[in-house]
FIKOLZA-1660 file (N, C-alpha, C; in steps of 0.1 Angstrom, whole numbers, plus 5000, padded with zeros to 4 digits):
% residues 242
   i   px   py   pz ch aa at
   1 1848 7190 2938  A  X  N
   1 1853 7188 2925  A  X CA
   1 1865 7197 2922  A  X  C
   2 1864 7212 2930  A  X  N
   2 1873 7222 2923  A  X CA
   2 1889 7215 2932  A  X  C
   3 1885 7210 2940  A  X  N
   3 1895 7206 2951  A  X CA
   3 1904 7195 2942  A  X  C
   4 1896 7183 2937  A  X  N
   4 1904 7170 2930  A  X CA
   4 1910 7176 2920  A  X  C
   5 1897 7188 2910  A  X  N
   5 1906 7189 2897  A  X CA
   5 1920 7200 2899  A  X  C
   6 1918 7208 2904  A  X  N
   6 1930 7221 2910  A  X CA
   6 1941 7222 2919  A  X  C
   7 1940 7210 2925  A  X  N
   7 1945 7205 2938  A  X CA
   7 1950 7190 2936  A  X  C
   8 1946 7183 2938  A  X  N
   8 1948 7170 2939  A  X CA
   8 1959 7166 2927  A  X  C
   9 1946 7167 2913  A  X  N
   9 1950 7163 2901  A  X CA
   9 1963 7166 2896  A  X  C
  10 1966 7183 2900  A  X  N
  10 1978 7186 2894  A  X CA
  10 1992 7182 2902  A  X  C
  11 1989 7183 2919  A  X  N
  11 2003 7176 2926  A  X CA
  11 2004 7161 2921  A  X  C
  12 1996 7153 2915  A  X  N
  12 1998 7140 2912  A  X CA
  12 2009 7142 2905  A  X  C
  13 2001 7146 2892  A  X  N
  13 2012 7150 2880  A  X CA
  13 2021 7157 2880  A  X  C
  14 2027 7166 2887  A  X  N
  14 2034 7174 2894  A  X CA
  14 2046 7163 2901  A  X  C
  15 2045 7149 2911  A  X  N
  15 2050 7143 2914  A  X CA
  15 2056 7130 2907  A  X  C
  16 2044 7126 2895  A  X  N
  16 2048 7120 2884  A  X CA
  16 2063 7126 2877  A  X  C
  17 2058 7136 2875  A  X  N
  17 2067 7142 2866  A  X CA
  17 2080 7143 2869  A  X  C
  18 2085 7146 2886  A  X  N
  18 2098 7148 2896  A  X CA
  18 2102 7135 2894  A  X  C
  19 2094 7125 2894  A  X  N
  19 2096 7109 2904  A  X CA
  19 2100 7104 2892  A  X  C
  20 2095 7107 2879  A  X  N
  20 2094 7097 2868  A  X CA
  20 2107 7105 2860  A  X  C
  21 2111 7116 2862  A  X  N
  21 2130 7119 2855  A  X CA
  21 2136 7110 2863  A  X  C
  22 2133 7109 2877  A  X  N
  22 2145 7104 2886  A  X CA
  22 2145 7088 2886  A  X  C
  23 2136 7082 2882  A  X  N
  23 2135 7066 2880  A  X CA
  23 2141 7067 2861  A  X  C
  24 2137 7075 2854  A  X  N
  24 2142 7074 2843  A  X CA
  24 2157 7073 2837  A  X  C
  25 2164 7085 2844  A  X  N
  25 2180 7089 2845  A  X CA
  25 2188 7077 2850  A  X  C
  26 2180 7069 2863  A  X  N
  26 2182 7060 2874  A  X CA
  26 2184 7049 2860  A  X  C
  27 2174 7044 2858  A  X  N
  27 2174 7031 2852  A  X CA
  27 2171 7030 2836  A  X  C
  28 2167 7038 2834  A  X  N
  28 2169 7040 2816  A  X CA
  28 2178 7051 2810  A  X  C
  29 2192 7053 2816  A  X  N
  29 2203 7063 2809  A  X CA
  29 2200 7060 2794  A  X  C
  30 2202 7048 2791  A  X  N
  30 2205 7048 2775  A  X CA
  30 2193 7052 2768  A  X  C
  31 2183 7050 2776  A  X  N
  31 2174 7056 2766  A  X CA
  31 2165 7070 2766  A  X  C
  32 2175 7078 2773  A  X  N
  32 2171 7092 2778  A  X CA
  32 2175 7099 2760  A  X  C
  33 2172 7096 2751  A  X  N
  33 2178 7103 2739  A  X CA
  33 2162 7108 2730  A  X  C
  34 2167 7114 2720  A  X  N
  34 2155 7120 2711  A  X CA
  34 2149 7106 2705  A  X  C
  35 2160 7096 2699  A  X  N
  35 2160 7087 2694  A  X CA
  35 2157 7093 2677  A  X  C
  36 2167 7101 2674  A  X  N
  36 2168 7107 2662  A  X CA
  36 2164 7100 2650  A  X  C
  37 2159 7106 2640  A  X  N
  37 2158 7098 2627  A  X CA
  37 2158 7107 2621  A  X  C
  38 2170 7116 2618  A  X  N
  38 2178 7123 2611  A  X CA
  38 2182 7111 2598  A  X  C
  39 2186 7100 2604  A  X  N
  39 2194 7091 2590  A  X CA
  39 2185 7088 2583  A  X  C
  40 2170 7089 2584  A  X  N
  40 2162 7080 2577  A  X CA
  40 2156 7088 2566  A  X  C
  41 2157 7104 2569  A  X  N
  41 2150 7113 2565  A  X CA
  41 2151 7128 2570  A  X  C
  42 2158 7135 2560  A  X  N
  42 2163 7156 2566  A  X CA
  42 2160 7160 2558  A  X  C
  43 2149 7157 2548  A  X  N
  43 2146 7167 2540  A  X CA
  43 2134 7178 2551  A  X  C
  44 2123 7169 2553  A  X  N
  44 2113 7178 2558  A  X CA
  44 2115 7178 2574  A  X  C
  45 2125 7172 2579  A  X  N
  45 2132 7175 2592  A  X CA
  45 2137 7189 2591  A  X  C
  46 2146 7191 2584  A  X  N
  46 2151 7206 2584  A  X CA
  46 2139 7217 2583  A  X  C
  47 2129 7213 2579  A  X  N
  47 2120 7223 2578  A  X CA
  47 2112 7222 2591  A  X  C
  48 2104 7211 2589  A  X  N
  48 2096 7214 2603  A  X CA
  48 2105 7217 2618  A  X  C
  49 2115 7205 2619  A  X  N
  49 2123 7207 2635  A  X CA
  49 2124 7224 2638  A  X  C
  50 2129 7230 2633  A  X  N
  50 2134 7244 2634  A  X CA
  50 2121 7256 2640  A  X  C
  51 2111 7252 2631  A  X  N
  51 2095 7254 2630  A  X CA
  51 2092 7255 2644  A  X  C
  52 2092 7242 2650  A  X  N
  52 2082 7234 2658  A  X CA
  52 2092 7239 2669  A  X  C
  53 2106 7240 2669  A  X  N
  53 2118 7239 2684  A  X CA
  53 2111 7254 2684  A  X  C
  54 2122 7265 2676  A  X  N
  54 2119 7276 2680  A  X CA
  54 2104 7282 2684  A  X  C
  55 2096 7279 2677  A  X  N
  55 2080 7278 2681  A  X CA
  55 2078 7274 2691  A  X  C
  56 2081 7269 2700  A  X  N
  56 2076 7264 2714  A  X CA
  56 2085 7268 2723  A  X  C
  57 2096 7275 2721  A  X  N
  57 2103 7285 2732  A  X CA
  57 2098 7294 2734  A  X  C
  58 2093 7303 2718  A  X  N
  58 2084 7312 2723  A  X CA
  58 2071 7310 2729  A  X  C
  59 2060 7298 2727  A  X  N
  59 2053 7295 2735  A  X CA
  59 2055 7296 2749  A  X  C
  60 2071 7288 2752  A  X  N
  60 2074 7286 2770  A  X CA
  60 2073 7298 2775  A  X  C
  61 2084 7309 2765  A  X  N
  61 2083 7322 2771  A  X CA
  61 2072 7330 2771  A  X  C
  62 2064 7327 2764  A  X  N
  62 2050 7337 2771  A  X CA
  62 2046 7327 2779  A  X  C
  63 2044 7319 2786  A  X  N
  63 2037 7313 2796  A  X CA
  63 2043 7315 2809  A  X  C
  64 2056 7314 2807  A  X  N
  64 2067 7323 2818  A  X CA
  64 2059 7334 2826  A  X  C
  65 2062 7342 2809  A  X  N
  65 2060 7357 2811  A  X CA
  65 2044 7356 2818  A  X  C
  66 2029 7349 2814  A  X  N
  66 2020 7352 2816  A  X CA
  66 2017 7347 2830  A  X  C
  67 2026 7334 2836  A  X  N
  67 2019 7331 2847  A  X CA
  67 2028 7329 2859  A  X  C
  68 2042 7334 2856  A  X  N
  68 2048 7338 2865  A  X CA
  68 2052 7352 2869  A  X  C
  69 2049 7366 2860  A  X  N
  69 2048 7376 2860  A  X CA
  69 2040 7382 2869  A  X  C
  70 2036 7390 2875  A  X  N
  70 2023 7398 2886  A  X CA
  70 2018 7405 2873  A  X  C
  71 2005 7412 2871  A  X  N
  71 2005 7423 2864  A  X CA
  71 2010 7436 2872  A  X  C
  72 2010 7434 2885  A  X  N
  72 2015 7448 2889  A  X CA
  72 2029 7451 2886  A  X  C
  73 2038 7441 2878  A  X  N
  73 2053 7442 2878  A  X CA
  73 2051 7450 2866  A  X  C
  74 2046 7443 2857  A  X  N
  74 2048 7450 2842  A  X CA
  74 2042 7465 2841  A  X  C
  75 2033 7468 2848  A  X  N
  75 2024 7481 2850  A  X CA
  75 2037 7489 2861  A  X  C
  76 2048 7481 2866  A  X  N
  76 2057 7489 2872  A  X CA
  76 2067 7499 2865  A  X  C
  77 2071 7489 2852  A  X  N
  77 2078 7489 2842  A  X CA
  77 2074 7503 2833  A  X  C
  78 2058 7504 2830  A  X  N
  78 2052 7510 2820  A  X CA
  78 2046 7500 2808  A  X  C
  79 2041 7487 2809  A  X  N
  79 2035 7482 2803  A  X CA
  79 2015 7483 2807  A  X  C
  80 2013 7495 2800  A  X  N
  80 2000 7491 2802  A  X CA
  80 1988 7480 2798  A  X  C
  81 1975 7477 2804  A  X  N
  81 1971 7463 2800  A  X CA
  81 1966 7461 2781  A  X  C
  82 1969 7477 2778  A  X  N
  82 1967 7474 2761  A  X CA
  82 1975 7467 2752  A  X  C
  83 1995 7475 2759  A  X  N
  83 2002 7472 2755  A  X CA
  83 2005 7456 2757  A  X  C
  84 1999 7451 2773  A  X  N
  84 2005 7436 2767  A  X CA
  84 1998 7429 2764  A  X  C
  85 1987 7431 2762  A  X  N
  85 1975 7426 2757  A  X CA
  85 1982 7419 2743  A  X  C
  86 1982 7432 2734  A  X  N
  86 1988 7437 2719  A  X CA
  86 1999 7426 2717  A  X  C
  87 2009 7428 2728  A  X  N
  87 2022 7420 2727  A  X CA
  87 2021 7404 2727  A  X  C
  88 2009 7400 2737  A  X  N
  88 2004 7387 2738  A  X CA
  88 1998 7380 2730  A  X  C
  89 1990 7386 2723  A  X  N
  89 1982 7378 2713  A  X CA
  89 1994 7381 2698  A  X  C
  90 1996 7393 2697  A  X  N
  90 2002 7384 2686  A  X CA
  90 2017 7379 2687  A  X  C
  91 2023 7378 2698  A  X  N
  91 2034 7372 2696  A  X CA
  91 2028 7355 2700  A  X  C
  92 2017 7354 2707  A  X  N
  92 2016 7339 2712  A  X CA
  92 2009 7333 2695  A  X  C
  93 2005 7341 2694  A  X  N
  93 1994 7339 2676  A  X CA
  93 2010 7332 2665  A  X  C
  94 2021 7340 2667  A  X  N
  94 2028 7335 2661  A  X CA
  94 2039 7326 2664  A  X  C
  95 2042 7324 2678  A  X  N
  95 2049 7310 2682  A  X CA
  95 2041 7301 2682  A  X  C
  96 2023 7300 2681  A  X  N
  96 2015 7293 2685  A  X CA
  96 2016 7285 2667  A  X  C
  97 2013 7297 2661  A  X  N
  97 2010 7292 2641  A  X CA
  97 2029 7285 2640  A  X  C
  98 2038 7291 2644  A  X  N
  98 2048 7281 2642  A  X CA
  98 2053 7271 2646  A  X  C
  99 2044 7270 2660  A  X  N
  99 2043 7251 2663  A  X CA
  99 2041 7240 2659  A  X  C
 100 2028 7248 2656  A  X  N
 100 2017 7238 2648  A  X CA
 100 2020 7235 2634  A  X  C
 101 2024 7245 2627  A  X  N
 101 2028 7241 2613  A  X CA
 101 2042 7230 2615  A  X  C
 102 2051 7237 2622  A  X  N
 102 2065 7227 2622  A  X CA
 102 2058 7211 2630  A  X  C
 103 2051 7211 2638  A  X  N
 103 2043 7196 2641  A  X CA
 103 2041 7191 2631  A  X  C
 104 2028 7198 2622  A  X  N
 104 2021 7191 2611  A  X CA
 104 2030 7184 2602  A  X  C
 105 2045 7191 2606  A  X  N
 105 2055 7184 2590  A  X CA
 105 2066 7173 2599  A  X  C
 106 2060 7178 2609  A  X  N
 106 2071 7161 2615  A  X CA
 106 2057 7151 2618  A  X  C
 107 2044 7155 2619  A  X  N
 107 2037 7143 2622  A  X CA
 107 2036 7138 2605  A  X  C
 108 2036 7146 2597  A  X  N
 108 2034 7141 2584  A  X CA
 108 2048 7132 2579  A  X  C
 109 2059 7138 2586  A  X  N
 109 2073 7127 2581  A  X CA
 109 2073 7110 2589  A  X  C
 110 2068 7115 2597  A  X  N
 110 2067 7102 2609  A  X CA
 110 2056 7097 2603  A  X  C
 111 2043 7097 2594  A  X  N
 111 2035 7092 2592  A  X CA
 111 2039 7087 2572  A  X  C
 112 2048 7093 2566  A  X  N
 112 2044 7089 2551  A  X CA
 112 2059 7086 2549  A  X  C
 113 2068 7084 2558  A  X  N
 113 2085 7080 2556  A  X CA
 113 2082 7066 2564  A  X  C
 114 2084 7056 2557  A  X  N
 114 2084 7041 2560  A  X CA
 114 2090 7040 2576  A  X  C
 115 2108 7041 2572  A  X  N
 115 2114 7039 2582  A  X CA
 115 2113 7049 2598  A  X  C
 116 2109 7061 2593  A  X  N
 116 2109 7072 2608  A  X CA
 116 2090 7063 2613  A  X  C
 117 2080 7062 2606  A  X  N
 117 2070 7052 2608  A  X CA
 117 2068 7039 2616  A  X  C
 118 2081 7032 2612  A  X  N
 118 2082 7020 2617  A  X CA
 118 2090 7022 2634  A  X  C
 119 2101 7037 2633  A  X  N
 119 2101 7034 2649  A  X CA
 119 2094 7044 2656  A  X  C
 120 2081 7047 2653  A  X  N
 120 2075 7051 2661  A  X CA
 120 2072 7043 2672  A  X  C
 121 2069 7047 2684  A  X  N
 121 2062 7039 2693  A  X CA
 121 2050 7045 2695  A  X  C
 122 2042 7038 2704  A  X  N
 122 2029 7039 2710  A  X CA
 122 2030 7055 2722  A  X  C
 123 2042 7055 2727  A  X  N
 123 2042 7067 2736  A  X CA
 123 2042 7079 2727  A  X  C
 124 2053 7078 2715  A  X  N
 124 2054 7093 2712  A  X CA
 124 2039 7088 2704  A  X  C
 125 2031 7086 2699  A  X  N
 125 2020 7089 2692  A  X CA
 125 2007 7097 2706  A  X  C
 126 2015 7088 2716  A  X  N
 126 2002 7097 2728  A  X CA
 126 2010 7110 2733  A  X  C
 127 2020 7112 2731  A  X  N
 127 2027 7122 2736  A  X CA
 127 2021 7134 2723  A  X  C
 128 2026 7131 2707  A  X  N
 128 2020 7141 2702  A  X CA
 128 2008 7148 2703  A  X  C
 129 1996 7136 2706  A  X  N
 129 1981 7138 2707  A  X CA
 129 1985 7150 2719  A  X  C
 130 1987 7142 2728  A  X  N
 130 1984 7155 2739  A  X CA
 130 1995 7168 2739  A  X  C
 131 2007 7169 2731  A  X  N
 131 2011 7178 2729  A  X CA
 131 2002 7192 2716  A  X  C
 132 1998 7183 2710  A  X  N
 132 1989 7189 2698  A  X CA
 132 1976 7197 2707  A  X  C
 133 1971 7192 2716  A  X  N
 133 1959 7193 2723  A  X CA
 133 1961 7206 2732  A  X  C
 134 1970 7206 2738  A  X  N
 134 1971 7210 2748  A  X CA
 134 1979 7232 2736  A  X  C
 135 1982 7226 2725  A  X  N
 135 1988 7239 2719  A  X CA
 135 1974 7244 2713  A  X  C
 136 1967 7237 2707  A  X  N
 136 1951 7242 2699  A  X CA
 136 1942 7249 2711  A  X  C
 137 1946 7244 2719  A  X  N
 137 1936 7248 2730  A  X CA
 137 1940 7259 2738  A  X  C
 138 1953 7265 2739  A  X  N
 138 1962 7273 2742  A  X CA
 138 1960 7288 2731  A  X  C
 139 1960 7281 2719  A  X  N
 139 1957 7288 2707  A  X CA
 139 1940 7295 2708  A  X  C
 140 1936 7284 2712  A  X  N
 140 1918 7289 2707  A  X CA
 140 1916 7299 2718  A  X  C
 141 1925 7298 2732  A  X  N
 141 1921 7307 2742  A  X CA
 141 1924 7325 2739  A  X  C
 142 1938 7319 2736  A  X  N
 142 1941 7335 2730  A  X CA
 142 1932 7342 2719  A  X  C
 143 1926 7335 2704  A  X  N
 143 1918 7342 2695  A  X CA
 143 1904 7339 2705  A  X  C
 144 1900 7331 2710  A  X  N
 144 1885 7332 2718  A  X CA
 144 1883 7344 2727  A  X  C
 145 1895 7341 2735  A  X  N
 145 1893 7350 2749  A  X CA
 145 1899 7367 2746  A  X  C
 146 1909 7366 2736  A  X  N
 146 1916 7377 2732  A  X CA
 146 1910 7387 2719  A  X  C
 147 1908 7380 2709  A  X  N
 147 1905 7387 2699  A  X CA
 147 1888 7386 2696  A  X  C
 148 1878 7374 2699  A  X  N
 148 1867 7373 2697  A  X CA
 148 1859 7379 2710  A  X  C
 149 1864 7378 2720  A  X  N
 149 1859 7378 2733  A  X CA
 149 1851 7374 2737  A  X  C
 150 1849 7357 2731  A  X  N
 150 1843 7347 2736  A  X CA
 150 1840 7344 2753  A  X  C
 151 1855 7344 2756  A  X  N
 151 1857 7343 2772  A  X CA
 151 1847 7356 2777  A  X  C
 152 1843 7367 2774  A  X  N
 152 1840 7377 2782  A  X CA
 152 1849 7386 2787  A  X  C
 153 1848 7389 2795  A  X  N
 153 1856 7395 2805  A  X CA
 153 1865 7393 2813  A  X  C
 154 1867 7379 2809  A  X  N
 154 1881 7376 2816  A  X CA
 154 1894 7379 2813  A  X  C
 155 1901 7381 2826  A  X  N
 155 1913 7383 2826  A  X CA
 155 1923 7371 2835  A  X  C
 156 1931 7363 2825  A  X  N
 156 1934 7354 2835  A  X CA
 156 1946 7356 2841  A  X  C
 157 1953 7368 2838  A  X  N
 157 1960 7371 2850  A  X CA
 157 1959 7373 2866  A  X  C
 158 1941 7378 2871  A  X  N
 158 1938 7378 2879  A  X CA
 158 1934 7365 2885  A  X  C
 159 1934 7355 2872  A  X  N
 159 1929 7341 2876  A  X CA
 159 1933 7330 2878  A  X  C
 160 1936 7322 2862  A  X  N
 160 1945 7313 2858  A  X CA
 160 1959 7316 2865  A  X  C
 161 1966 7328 2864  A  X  N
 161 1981 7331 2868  A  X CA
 161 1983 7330 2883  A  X  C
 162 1973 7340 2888  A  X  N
 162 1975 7339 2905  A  X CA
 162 1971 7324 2908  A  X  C
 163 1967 7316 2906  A  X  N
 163 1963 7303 2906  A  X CA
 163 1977 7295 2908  A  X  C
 164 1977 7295 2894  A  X  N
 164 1990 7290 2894  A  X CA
 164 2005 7294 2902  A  X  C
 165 2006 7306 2905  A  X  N
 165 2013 7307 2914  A  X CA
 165 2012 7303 2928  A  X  C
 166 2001 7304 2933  A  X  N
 166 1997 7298 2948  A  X CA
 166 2000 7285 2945  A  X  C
 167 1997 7275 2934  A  X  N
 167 1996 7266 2933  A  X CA
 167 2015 7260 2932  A  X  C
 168 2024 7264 2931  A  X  N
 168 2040 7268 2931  A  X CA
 168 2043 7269 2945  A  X  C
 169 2034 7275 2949  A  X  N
 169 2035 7281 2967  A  X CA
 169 2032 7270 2974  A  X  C
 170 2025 7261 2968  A  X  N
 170 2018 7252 2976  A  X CA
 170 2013 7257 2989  A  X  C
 171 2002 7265 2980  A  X  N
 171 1992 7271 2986  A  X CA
 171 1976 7273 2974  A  X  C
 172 1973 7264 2970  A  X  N
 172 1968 7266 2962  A  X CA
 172 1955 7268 2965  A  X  C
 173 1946 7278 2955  A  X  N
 173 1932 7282 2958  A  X CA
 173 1926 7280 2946  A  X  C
 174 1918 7268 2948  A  X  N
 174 1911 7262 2935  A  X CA
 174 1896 7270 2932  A  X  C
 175 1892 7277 2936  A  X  N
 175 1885 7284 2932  A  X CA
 175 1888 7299 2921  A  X  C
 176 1896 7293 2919  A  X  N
 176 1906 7308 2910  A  X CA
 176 1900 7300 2892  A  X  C
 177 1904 7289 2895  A  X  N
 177 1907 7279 2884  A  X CA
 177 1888 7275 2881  A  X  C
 178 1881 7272 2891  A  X  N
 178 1870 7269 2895  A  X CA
 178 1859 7279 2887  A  X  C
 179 1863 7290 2885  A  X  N
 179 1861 7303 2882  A  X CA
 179 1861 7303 2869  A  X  C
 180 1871 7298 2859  A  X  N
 180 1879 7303 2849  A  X CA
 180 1870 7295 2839  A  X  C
 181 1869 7302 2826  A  X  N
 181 1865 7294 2812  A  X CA
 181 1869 7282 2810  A  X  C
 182 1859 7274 2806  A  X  N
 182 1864 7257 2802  A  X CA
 182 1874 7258 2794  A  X  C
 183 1879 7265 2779  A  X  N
 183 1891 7265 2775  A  X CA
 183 1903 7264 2786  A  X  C
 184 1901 7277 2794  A  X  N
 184 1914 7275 2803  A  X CA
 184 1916 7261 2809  A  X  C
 185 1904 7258 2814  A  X  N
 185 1905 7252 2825  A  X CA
 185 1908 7235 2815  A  X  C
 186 1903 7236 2803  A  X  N
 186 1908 7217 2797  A  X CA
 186 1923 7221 2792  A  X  C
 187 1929 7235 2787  A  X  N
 187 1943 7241 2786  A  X CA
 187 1950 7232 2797  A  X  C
 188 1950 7236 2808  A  X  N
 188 1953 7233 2821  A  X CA
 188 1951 7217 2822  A  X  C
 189 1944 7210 2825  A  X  N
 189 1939 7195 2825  A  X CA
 189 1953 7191 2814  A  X  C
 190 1950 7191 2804  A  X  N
 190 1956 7188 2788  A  X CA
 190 1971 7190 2795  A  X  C
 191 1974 7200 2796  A  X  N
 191 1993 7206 2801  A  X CA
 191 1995 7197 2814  A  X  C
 192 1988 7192 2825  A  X  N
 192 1990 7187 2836  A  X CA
 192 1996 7169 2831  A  X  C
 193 1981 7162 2820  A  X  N
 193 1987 7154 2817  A  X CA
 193 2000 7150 2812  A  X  C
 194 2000 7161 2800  A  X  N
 194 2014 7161 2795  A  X CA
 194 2025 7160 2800  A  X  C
 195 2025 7164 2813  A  X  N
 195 2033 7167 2824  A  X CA
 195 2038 7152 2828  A  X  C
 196 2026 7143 2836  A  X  N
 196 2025 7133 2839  A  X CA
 196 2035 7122 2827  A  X  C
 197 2027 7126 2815  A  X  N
 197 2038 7116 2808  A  X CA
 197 2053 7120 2801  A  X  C
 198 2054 7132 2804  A  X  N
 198 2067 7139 2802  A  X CA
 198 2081 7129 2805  A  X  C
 199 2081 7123 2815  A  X  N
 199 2091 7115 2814  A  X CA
 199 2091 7103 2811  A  X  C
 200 2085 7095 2805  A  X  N
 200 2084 7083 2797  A  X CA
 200 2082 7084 2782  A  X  C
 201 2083 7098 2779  A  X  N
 201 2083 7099 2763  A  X CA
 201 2100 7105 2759  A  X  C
 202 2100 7109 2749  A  X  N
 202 2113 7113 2739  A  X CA
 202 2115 7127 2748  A  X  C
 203 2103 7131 2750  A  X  N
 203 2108 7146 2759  A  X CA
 203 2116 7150 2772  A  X  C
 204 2122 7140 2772  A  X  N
 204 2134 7138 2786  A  X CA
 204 2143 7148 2778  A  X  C
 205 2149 7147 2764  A  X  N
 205 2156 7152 2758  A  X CA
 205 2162 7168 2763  A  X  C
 206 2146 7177 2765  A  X  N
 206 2145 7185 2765  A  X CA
 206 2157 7193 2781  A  X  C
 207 2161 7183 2793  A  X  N
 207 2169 7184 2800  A  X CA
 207 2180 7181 2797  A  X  C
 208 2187 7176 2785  A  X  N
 208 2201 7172 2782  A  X CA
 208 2208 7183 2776  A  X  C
 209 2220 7190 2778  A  X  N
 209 2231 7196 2772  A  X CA
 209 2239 7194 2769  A  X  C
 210 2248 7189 2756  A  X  N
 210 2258 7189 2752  A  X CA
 210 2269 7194 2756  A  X  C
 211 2269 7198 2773  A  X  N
 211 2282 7204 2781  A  X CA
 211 2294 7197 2780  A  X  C
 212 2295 7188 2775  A  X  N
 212 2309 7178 2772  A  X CA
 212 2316 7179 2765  A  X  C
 213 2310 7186 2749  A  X  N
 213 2317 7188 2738  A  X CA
 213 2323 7204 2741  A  X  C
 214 2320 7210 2751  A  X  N
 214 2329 7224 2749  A  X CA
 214 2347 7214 2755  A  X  C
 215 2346 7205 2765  A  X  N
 215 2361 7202 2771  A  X CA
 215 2364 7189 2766  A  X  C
 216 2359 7182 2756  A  X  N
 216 2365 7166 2753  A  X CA
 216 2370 7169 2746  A  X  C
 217 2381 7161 2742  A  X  N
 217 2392 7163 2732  A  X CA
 217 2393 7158 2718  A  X  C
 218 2397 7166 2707  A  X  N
 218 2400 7166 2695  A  X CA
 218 2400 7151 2694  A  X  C
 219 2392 7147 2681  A  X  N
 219 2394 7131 2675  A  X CA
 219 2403 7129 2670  A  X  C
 220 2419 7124 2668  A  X  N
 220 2423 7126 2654  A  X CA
 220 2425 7114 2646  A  X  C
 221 2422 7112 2635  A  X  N
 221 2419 7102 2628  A  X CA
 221 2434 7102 2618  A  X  C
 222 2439 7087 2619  A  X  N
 222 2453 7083 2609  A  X CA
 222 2453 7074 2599  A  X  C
 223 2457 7076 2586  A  X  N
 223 2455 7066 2579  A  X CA
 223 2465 7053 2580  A  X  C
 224 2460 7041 2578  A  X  N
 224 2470 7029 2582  A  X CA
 224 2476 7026 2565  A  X  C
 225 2472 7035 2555  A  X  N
 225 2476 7031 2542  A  X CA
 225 2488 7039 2539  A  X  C
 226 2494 7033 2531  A  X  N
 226 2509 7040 2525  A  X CA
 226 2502 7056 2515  A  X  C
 227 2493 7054 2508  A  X  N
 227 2491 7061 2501  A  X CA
 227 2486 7073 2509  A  X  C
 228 2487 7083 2507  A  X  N
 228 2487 7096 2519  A  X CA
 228 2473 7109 2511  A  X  C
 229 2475 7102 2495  A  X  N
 229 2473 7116 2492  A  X CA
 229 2483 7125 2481  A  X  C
 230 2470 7130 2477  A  X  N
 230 2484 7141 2470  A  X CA
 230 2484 7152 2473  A  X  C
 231 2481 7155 2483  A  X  N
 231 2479 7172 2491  A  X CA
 231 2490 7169 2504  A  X  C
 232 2500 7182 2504  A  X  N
 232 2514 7175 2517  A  X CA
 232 2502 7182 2528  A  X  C
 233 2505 7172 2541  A  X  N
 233 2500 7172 2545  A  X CA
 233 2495 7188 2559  A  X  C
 234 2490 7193 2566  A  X  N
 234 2493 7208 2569  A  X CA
 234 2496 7209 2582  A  X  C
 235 2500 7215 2585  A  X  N
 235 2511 7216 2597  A  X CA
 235 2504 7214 2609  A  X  C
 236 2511 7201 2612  A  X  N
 236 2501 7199 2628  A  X CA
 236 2497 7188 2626  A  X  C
 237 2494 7180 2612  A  X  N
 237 2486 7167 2608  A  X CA
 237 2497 7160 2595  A  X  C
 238 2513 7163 2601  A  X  N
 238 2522 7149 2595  A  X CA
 238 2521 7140 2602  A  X  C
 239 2521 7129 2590  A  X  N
 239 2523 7114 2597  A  X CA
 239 2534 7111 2605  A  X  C
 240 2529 7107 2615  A  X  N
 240 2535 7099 2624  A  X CA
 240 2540 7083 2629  A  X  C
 241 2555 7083 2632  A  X  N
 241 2561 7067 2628  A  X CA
 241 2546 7060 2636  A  X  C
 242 2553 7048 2623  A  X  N
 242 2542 7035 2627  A  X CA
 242 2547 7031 2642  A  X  C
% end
């Protein structure tokens, strides 16, 4: 069982996830977008979006930091295990509370605004669920394992993290994971899925840059009417013969 769930389970989704940008890019360009509904509704957009984006960078970056980091690097540095202990819980406590709250006001706009409602689809509703799932449970590990010490005595740097890195190495040792608290271990499950459906939801987005607009060129817009205005016009933007 440690072998299907630690092993198996995650290169599936792991390949899903490579195979399914590249069939996506391939044959659904047009619909590699957010599929915005900014026009329908920016009042509680401006609030949550901002919430929920920056909230979940800081999420990525401590997961970076926690499971691609050694602890012997940061103990190289002078971070002892109090210090990032201290640093981890409450910085993850607070990207974690500002995900969730910026979620709650875009699942609440998507749910009581008619038109952002109407284009919802069936994927982003299964994408939220397991986006939502996979942060609560992310969240419960840190106050469980960190501040209640539910978990015990775990430290999943020694566990979860080296795991996962072998598991990068494609060399993976499922009894690391096999080991670990059921939080971790449905954390993990929950994030693997996510993974899997990562590229058939709105979250393609998340690879696209705006690299175009630093070199495309100035729009300039002319009016075809006689009337110009009563401001002369500023230098660089006189009309030009018909």
């Amino acid at each position: 069982m440690d072998t299907f769930l630690w092993i198996i389970v995650p290169y599936i989704c792991l390949a899903v996830f490579v195979l399914g940008h590249v069939w996506r890019y391939r044959y659904d360009k047009f619909g590699w977008t957010t599929r915005s509904s900014q026009l329908y509704e920016d009042r509680l957009l401006r609030l949550g979006s901002p919430l929920f984006h920056f909230g979940m960078l800081g999420v990525v970056g401590g997961h970076i930091i926690g499971l691609l980091v050694p602890r012997s690097w940061t103990e190289a540095i002078g971070i002892n295990d109090h210090a990032y202990h201290y640093i981890a819980v409450v910085g993850g406590l607070l990207a974690g509370i500002a995900t969730v709250v910026g979620m709650v006001i875009l699942i609440y706009r998507r749910r009581t605004v008619g038109p952002v409602f109407s284009a919802t689809t069936t994927m982003d509703k299964v994408m939220y669920a397991f986006l939502a799932a996979a942060i609560l449970l992310g969240m419960w590990n840190t106050i469980a394992g960190s501040i209640f010490t539910l978990g015990g005595d775990y430290n999943y740097r020694e566990g979860v993290s080296v795991w996962y890195r072998s598991f990068l190495a494609f060399q993976p040792d499922a009894s690391l994971m096999g080991r670990a608290p059921i939080g971790f271990q449905l954390h993990a499950l929950v994030a693997f899925a996510l993974f899997a459906l990562w590229p058939f939801t709105r979250l393609v987005h998340v690879f696209s840059a705006p690299l175009g607009y630093v070199t495309r060129p100035y729009i300039v817009y002319r009016s075809r009417e006689d009337g110009m205005g009563t401001r002369p016009p500023r230098r660089g933007w006189e009309r030009v013969g018909r």
